[in-house]
Each structure stands twice: as structure tokens, then as C-alpha cells.
C-alpha positions as CSV (number, residue, x, y, z in Angstrom):
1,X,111.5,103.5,83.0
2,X,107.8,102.1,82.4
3,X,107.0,100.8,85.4
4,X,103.2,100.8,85.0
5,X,104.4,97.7,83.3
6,X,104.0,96.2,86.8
7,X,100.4,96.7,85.9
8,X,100.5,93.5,84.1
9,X,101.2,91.2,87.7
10,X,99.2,93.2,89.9
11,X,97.0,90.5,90.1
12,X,99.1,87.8,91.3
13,X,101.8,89.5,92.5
14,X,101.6,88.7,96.4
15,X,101.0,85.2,95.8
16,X,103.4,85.1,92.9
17,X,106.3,86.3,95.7
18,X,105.6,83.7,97.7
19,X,105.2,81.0,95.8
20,X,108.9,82.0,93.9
21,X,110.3,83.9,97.3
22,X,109.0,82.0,100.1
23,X,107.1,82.9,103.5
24,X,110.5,84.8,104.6
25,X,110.0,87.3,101.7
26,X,106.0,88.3,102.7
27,X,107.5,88.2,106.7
28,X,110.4,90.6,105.7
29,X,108.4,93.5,105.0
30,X,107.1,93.4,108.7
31,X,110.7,93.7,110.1
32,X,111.1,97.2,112.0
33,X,107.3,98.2,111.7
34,X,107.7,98.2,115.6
35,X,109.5,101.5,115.1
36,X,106.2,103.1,113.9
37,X,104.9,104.8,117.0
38,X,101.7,106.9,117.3
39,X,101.2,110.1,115.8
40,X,104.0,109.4,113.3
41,X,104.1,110.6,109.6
42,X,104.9,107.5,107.6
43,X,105.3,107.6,103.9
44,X,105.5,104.1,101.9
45,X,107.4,104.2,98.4
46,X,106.9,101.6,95.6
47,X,105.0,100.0,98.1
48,X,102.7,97.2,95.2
49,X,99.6,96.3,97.0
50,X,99.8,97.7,100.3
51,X,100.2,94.4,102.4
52,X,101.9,96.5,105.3
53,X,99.2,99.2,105.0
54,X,97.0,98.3,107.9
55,X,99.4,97.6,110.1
56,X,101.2,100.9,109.9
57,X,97.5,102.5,110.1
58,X,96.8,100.4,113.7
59,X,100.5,101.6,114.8
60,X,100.8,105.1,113.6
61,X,97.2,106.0,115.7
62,X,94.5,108.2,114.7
63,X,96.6,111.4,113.8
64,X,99.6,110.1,112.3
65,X,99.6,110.1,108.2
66,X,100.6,107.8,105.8
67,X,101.9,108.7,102.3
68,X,101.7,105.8,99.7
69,X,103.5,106.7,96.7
70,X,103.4,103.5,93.7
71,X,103.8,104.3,90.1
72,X,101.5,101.1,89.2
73,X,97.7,101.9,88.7
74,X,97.0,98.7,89.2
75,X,98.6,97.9,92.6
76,X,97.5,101.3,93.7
77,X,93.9,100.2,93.3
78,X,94.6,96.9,95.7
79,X,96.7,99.1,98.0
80,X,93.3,101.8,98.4
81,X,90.9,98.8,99.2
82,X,93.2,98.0,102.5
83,X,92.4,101.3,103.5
84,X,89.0,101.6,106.1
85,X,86.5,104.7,106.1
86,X,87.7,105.2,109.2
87,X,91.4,106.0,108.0
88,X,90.6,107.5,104.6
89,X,91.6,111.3,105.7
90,X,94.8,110.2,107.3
91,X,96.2,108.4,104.2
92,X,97.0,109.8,100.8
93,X,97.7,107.7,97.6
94,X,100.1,108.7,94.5
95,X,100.5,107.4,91.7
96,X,103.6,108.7,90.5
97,X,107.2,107.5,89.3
98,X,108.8,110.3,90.8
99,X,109.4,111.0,94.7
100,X,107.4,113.7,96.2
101,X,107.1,114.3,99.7
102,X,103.1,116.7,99.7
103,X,103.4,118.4,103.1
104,X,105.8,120.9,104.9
105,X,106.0,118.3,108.1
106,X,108.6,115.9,107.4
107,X,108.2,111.9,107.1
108,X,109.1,110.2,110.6
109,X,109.7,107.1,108.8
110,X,110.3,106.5,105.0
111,X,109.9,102.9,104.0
112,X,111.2,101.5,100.4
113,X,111.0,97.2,100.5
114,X,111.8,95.7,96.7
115,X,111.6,99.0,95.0
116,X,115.3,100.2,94.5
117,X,116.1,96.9,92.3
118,X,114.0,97.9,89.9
119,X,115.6,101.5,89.5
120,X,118.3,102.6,87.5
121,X,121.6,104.4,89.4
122,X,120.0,107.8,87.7
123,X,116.8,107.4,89.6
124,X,118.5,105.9,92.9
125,X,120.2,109.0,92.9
126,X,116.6,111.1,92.6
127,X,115.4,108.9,95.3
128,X,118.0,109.7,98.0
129,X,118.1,113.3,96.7
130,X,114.0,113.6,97.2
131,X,114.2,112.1,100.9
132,X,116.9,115.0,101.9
133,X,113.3,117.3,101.2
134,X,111.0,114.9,103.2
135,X,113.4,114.2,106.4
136,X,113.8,115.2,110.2
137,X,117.2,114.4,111.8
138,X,115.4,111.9,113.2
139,X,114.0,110.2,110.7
140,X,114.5,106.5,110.1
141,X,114.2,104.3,106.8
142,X,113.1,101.3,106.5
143,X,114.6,99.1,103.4
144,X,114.5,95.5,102.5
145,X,116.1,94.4,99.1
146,X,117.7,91.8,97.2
147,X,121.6,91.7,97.4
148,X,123.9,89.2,95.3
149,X,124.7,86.7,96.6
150,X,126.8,83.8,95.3
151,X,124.7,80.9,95.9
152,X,121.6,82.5,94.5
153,X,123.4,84.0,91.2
154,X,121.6,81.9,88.8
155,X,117.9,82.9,90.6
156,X,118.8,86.0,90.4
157,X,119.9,86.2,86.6
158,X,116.8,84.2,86.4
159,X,114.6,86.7,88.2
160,X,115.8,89.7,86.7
161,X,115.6,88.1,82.8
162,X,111.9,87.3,83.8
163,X,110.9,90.7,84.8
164,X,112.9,92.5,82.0
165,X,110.6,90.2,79.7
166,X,107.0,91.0,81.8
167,X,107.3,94.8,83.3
168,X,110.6,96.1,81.0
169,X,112.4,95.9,83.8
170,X,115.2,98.5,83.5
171,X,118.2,96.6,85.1
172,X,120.2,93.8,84.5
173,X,122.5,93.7,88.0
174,X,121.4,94.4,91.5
175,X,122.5,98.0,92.5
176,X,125.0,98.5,95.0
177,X,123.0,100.0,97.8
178,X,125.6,100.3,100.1
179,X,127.4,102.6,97.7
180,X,124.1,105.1,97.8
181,X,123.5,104.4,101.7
182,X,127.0,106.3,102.0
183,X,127.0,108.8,99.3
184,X,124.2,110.1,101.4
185,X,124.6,109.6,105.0
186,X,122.7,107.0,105.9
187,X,124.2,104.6,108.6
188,X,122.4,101.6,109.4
189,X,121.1,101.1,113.0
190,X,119.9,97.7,113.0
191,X,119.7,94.7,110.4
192,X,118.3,91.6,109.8
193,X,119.7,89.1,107.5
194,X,117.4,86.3,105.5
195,X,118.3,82.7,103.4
196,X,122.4,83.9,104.3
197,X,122.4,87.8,103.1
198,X,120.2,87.6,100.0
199,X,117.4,88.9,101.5
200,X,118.6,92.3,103.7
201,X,116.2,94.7,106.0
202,X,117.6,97.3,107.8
203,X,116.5,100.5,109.4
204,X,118.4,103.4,108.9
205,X,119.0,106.6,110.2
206,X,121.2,110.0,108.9
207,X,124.6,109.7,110.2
């Protein structure tokens, strides 16, 4: 998957999702950030531009760490700017298309919004297999995605022929998320649905 291809919307890509998306798209990716306490270990995958950074950085306090792992150069470079001198120590970027977890304290919260579309089942399957390394039984993750829906079917073939023509999107269907939430024990706790089910956040925990 070449997804430094995202590299080419970097620039416009937050106000490209809400222009095409609408406000309840940029609000979704706030949903459940009240579960990030202080002192918690926090690590962000495909995260784009960072728009939830600071306020995971005002929640998680002065000793809790983020990880922000995003395989685009480009949108880590607007994710870093987000980032204060004050908080540089407690946050550390990657750019990197696989899923690594850097220290031997686990994540207290994983959060993936948008980014499992754009895998393929192979890499889904790398992603839930990478968390098991990077979780506490008390871990919780955060996901917000795109799920078909039948009013939306021809914005969504729409969406997904435009991105395989700009980035090489991978896909051509939505993946069934569900399938992978219980393949590998995750139960969801709490979920809010947006425009009738085609927008879905939930938190999860290991059941």
C-alpha cells in the first residue's frame, strides 16, 4: 500500500473533509476524548494532521505520553506544528506504515479514526495483531469509521473511486470491522451513531 500517496492532500485535507463530510465528521473525532485521563499513555494511529493532538495533550497532563504513528510525511509535518515546547518530550512522532508500539508500558488508550478504510484485510489483521503487544487489560480503543450504508452507497462508491484515483487507495469496499472487532476480542462499551449509521465511533475495550 503506498500511502505516502496521502502526501498529495495534506494540504487541504481538513478542510476538504468538511467541505465533502460535513461539521459531524471534524466533531466525530472528539467523541470519547473524555476517557483520556491524566497521566495516561495515549498512542494515535493514522492520525493525518493531528486535529485531536492538543486536546489529548491538555487531557492526558504533564506526564502522560502520546504516540503518533502516520505513514504520510506530509501530514506528519502539520501534526508536529500542533505540538508546544512545552509538550515536545511527552510526545513522539512516526512515520511509519507499520504498527509499533516504542516502550515496554502499554497504551492506556489506542485511538484509530478514518484509518482502517484505507487498509486492506492483510494489514487490518497486522493492526489488531500489533495492539495485543501495546495493551493493558484495561485498555480502551477509540475508533470512528465509515460503514455502508444503503442510502449513502453511491457517495461512497464515489468516495472510494476518488481516492483510489489521488492516494492509490488500496480498497474498493468498506471492510467489515465488526468481523475483526470479534476475531480479536474487542467488545464495544459505548457508541455513537452519525447521519443514520454511516458515520460510527465507539470505544472499545478487550472482552
Amino acid at each position: 500500500m503506498s500511502t505516502n500517496n496521502y502526501d498529495k492532500i495534506a494540504f487541504i485535507y481538513e478542510k476538504l473533509s468538511k467541505v465533502i463530510l460535513g461539521k459531524e465528521f471534524v466533531r466525530s473525532k472528539d467523541l470519547f476524548l473524555q476517557n483520556i485521563l491524566e497521566d495516561m499513555d495515549v498512542w494515535v494511529i493514522g492520525g493525518g494532521t493531528g486535529a485531536i493532538i492538543p486536546e489529548i495533550l491538555i487531557k492526558n497532563g504533564l506526564t502522560g505520553k502520546l504516540v503518533y504513528s502516520e505513514a504520510s510525511q506530509k501530514m506528519l509535518q502539520r501534526a508536529r506544528k500542533r505540538v508546544s515546547s512545552k509538550d515536545e518530550d511527552r510526545v513522539h512522532f512516526y512515520r511509519e506504515e507499520r504498527f509499533h508500539w516504542p516502550f515496554a508500558s502499554k497504551a492506556d488508550i489506542v485511538i484509530c479514526q478514518y484509518l482502517l478504510d484505507v487498509l486492506i484485510d492483510q494489514q487490518i489483521h497486522n493492526f489488531f495483531k500489533a495492539l495485543e503487544k501495546a495493551i493493558n487489560p484495561n485498555t480502551q480503543l477509540i475508533f470512528a469509521d465509515f460503514y455502508p450504508h444503503s442510502r449513502k452507497s453511491l457517495f461512497i462508491k464515489a468516495m472510494i473511486s476518488a481516492f483510489r484515483c489521488i492516494t492509490n487507495h488500496p480498497r474498493k469496499d468498506l471492510p467489515d470491522y465488526d468481523f475483526f472487532f470479534e476475531r480479536y476480542g474487542w467488545k464495544t462499551q459505548e457508541e455513537f451513531q452519525i447521519q443514520g449509521g454511516f458515520i460510527r465511533v465507539k470505544c472499545l475495550v478487550k472482552a
